[in-house]
C-alpha angles and dihedrals in degrees: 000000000000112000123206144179108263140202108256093035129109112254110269094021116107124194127178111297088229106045086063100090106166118067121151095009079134103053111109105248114233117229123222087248106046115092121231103226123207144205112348096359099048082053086046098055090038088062100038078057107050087043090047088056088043104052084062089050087054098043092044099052104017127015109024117199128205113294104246083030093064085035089060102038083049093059087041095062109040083050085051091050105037095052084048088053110027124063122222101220124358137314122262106253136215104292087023094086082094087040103053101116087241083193093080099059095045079050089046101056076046097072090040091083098066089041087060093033088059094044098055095051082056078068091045091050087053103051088052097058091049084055092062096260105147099222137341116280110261091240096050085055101044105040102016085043122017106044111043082051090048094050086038093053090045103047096041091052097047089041091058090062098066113025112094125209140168116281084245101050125073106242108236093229084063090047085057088044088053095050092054100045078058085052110050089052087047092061102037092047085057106045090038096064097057122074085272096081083079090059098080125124091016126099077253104082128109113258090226093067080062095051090045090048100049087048099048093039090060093041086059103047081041086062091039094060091045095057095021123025128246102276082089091047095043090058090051100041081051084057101042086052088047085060092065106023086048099100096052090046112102137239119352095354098059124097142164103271147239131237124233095243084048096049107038097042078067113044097063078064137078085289097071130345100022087038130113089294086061089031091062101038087048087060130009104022090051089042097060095038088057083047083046094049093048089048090048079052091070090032107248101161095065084062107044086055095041084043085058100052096043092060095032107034108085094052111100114275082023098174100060093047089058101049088061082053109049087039100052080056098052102030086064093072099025102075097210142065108211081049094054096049085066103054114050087015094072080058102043112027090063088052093049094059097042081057092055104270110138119239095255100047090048095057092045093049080057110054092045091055090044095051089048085063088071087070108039113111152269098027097024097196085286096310113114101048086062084052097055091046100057097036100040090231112153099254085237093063089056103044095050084043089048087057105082094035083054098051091039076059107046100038082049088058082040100056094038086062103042094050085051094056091039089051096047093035100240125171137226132234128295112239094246087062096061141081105254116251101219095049088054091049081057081065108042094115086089080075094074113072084063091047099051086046086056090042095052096045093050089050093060103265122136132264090242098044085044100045072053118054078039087061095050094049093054089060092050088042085058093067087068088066139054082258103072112170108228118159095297096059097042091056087048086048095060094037086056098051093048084055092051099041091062093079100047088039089051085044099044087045094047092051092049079065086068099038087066103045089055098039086047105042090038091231090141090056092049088049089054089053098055086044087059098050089050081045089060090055095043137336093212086056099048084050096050086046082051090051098051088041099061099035080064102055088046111051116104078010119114104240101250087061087035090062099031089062095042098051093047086053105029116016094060085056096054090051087053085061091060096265112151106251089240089057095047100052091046097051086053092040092054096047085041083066103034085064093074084068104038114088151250091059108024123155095191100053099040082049087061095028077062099054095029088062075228121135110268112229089038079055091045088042089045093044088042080055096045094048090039092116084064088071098052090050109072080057089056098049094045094057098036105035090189095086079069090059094256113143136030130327094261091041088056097044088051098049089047098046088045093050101048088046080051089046091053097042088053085051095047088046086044097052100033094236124112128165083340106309136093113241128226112252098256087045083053094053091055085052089057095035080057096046097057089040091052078040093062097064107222129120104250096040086064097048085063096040089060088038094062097039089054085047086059099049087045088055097051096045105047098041094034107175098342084103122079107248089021100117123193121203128220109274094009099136 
């Protein structure tokens, strides 16, 4: 067999050409609608990028700003970047160059005037208020200001959907777009550092806040349609109509009113846009995909995936064993599911099938596995750090707390597909086909920069001082490699993070939409208070209403947005019923993520269904099958608070033993397949009857949960295949 010298391997080490999988699990994937610059301008983006990341490494370590100031600059910036990368409608092809309609970019450059013409009385305003005026007069800012933004913003938004341009070439309606996202923070920067700033959300401020905040509002859901669909900005378009069809709704979801003035002076504040979602991606969330971008440098992510299939590959069904191992790795710094499906899907999908899997079931393995990642500590996808943001619970807490729901998760998806590939008699990987142990151990140094994240959190050191000192160990980790991170890929590195941070900001500021809408028109507090009248009828009811509730905000939603939304509506209900506020976030955090997986919207699944050739709502039903124990687990963890790490040392290794016998007993009910028979349908249902027993968590409960599964064995193997559905297999004793 040829030998070469691999990626991922130390200089002057071979391995087998073909035991090598992963390859190019770290290359930034290019979406239909992002141009590809070239020449000076490429140079010219790439810059405006890396700086970008930089400037929030600066602010957060060195030179701290003012907090709404960095909020703003921070939205700035992504809206900046994203226009200058993402495309509002399709590219031109190749024919189209005499078709291109050429009006809109002389309209555009029309409406370029007021965008400039706005942005330069943001320098006059603020003149004047270095010149000792108290605040702006109400004309200047209505008719100097506000209208000519708000035309600008319109007609550069409507005008980008329908002006078509060469992949290579920056559409002038985005080049209007970018100048009014600079001059609604202009405005408000300025405006928000004088005593004014207190003004809002009273008939005191200043008009001008309202004019800043509807054309910023729209910029961003603009930007979120282009990098993540309009499911995301539906849901926020259906808000922003409750705030003013409200009073005329009726029953619990009526209410007074607010005026647009009133409203929107305070949704561009700490109450919406600039609120815990923008709070989190300002700090946190940039901060780790800057850490995530540094760790793809020294390719990482081609070893967590051939690390995985060196330990899982020879099991039987490997495949698909590998792929919940390698994306629960990866899943943990990606921050999306969808995302996370491409890349370690393209490796593993292909592999499932060529084991035996059908289409449909490989696509769905993988976009389980992909969506668990969302909740594996101690990064969970972004999660957690918007958790800890709106509950004021310390990060650590979380993430310990975040450990046993992770593994209930991962060994559910485990034991699904290992009772698939013992049912249907798959086999696992031969050993030539697989990336030598001993040669991945040799390489086990790509593990520290994670470790040192999870070390310097648990010693008492910040978020922001850890995600830091991690970053900076996953450049001097890179010298160990052939990709050693000197000045060029460092720059590449935070170019690459800036790339990657407009989606989740887009997506943070556009649920901050929400957020406000929720915080300022009191809708989550009516909600709670319906929770609490099912409640009296029955808790189990008002959870299940919950459930449904929050798998509904989040489908076609990334999961940072999914559980910022949720956890504005539901979670503040459950903590009305007397839930502990931990338990509570994490039961809507957990159904936030599982939507990417429930049809009949589910990103995850259509993502594998895509690279699997299956059909994409039987890949979204079977993956909704395969994760179906995640369902099951924020129960378990509301009636039995152990699973959160809460209690002693023997209460928590009980609760965790009796729930994974109860997961596997759910998988073997689920799949039909237990100690190497088929049972028989009502078997089946006492399978099930003892799952959601060992699930409870008491003590007796368990007793009859373990009572039930040892009356099935007994069943099947006493009666072997005397009953009707109870399937022996050859050589099964």
């Amino acid at each position: 067999m040829a030998e070469e010298t691999r990626t991922g391997v130390e200089p002057g080490e071979e391995t087998p050409a073909d035991r090598i999988h992963a390859e190019g699990v770290d290359e930034e994937p290019v979406e239909a609608n992002r141009r590809l610059f070239e020449g000076w301008m490429l140079g010219a983006v790439m810059t405006f990028a890396a700086v970008y990341s930089a400037f929030h490494i600066v602010s957060l370590n060195i030179y701290p700003l003012e907090t709404w100031t960095f909020r703003i600059v921070h939205v700035a910036g992504a809206l900046m970047l994203g226009f200058l990368l993402f495309s509002g409608a399709r590219f031109s092809g190749a024919g189209e160059e005499g078709r291109k309609p050429v009006w809109t970019t002389w309209a555009s450059w029309l409406f370029m005037l007021p965008a400039l013409y706005a942005l330069v009385q943001t320098g006059l305003m603020q003149q004047a208020i270095s010149g000792g005026a108290m605040r702006i007069e109400p004309d200047v800012e209505t008719w100097h200001y506000g209208w000519p933004l708000i035309a600008a913003t319109a007609g550069g938004i409507v005008l980008s959907w329908l002006h078509r341009r060469d992949r290579a070439v920056l559409a002038a309606p985005d080049a209007v777009l970018m100048v009014a996202a600079v001059a609604v923070a202009s405005y408000l920067l300025v405006v928000y550092n004088t005593p004014l700033r207190m003004s809002t959300g009273t008939p005191f401020a200043p008009i001008g806040i309202s004019f800043a905040a509807i054309a910023g509002s729209a910029l961003i859901m603009e930007l979120t349609r282009r990098v993540a669909g309009l499911a995301l900005v539906a849901i926020a378009v259906i808000f922003l109509v409750y705030v003013f069809a409200g009073p005329y709704m009726p029953g619990f979801l009526g209410y007074p009113g607010l005026s647009v003035a009133r409203f929107f002076s305070q949704v561009y504040t700490d109450a919406g846009i600039l609120g815990p979602t923008t709070a989190v991606s300002s700090t946190y969330i940039i901060l780790f995909i800057i850490f995530a971008a540094f760790l793809q440098a020294s390719k990482v992510g081609d070893y967590f995936v051939n690390f995985a299939f060196a330990v899982a590959g020879r099991a039987r069904g490997g495949p698909a064993k590998v792929a919940i191992f390698a994306s629960g790795l990866m899943g943990m710094i990606n921050g999306t599911s969808a995302g996370n499906v491409v890349a370690t899907g393209s490796l593993t999908i292909p592999l499932m099938k060529k084991v035996g899997y059908a289409k449909r079931t490989a696509g769905a393995v993988e976009a389980a596995a992909s969506t668990g990642g969302q909740i594996m500590p101690p990064i969970m996808g972004a999660g957690a750090f918007i958790m800890a943001e709106i509950t004021g619970i310390p990060y650590t807490d979380i993430a310990i707390a975040a450990v046993i729901p992770a593994i209930l998760y991962f060994i559910s998806v485990y034991f699904m597909v290992d009772l698939e590939a013992a049912k249907t008699g798959m086999r696992g990987m031969r050993d030539d086909e697989l990336p030598l142990v001993k040669e991945m151990l040799k390489q086990v140094y790509l593990f520290i920069p994670i470790v040192i994240l999870i070390v310097a959190l648990f010693v008492g050191y910040s978020v922001i001082r850890a995600g830091t000192l991690a970053t900076a160990a996953a450049a001097m980790v890179s010298w160990l490699t052939p990709h050693r991170m000197g000045p060029v890929r460092i720059f590449k590195a935070l170019e690459l993070a800036g790339v990657m941070s407009v989606q989740i900001i887009a997506v943070c500021a556009c649920a901050g939409i929400i957020v406000g809408v929720i915080s300022l028109t009191g809708v989550g507090a009516r909600f709670s208070s319906l929770l609490l009248n099912l409640a009296e009828a029955s808790q189990l009811l008002a959870l299940i209403f919950a459930m449904l509730i929050s798998i509904l905000l989040g489908m076609g939603m990334p999961t940072t947005a999914a559980y910022a939304v949720a956890a504005s509506v539901v979670a503040p209900g459950l903590v009305e019923l007397g839930i502990e506020p931990l338990v509570a976030h994490f039961f809507v955090f957990y159904f936030a993520v599982v939507s990417a997986i429930t049809p009949p919207v589910a990103l995850a699944s259509y993502a594998a269904a895509g690279i699997s050739g299956a059909n994409a709502m039987e890949t979204s039903v079977t993956s909704f099958k395969i994760g179906l124990a995640a369902f099951i687990v924020p129960f378990m963890f509301f009636y039995n608070d152990a699973l959160l790490m809460e209690g002693g040392v023997v209460e928590i290794a009980r609760a965790l033993v009796t729930a994974c016998v109860g997961v596997f007993l759910l998988s073997a009910s689920v799949q039909g397949w237990l100690l190497g028979r088929r049972p028989v349908w009502f078997l089946r249902l006492v399978l099930l009857a003892a799952a959601l027993f060992m699930i409870e968590g008491g003590l007796v409960t368990d007793l009859v949960g373990v009572g039930l599964a040892g009356l099935v064995v007994v069943v099947q193997r006493v009666f072997k295949g005397r009953i009707p559905g109870v399937v022996p297999v050859r050589g099964a004793d």
